[in-house]
N, C-alpha and C positions, 0 to 999 in steps of 0.2 A: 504494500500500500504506500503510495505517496500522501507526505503527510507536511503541510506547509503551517508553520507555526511565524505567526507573527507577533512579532515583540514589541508591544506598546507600552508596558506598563500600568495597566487599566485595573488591576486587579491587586486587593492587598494580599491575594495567597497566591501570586505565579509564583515563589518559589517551590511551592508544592507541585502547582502544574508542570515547571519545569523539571523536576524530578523525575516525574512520573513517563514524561515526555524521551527524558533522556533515557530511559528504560527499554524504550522501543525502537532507538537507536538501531540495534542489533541487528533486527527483527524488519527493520520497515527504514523506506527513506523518508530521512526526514531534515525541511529543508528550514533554515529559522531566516526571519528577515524583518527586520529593522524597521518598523514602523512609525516609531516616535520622535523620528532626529529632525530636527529644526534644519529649513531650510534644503528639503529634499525635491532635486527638480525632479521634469518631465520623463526625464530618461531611467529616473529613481521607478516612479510612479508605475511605467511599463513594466520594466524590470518584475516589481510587484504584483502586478496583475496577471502578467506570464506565468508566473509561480502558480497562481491562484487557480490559477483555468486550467493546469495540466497535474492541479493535484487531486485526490480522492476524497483529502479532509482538509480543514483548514481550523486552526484552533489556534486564538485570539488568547495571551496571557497577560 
């Protein structure tokens, strides 16, 4: 399973998520992408969405 994990921040227990996340490392691709950095252009944004569209899961930390 592809598995696209975006790093925002949003959450006071991602470090739990990301635990859990890194667990499945192993087992499954899994791809992490940077969500919350100030000042991220156009070419940031595709980058992002490409991930998004060619993965199976997408989970938001």
């Amino acid at each position: 399973m592809r598995i696209a994990v975006l790093e925002a921040d949003l959450f006071p227990d991602a470090g739990t998520l990301r635990a859990a996340l890194a667990r499945l490392e192993d087992s499954h691709a899994v791809v992490r992408l940077e969500a919350a950095r100030r000042g991220m252009g156009e070419g940031d944004w595709d980058r992002l969405l490409e991930a998004i569209l060619a993965s199976d899961l997408v989970v938001t930390t």
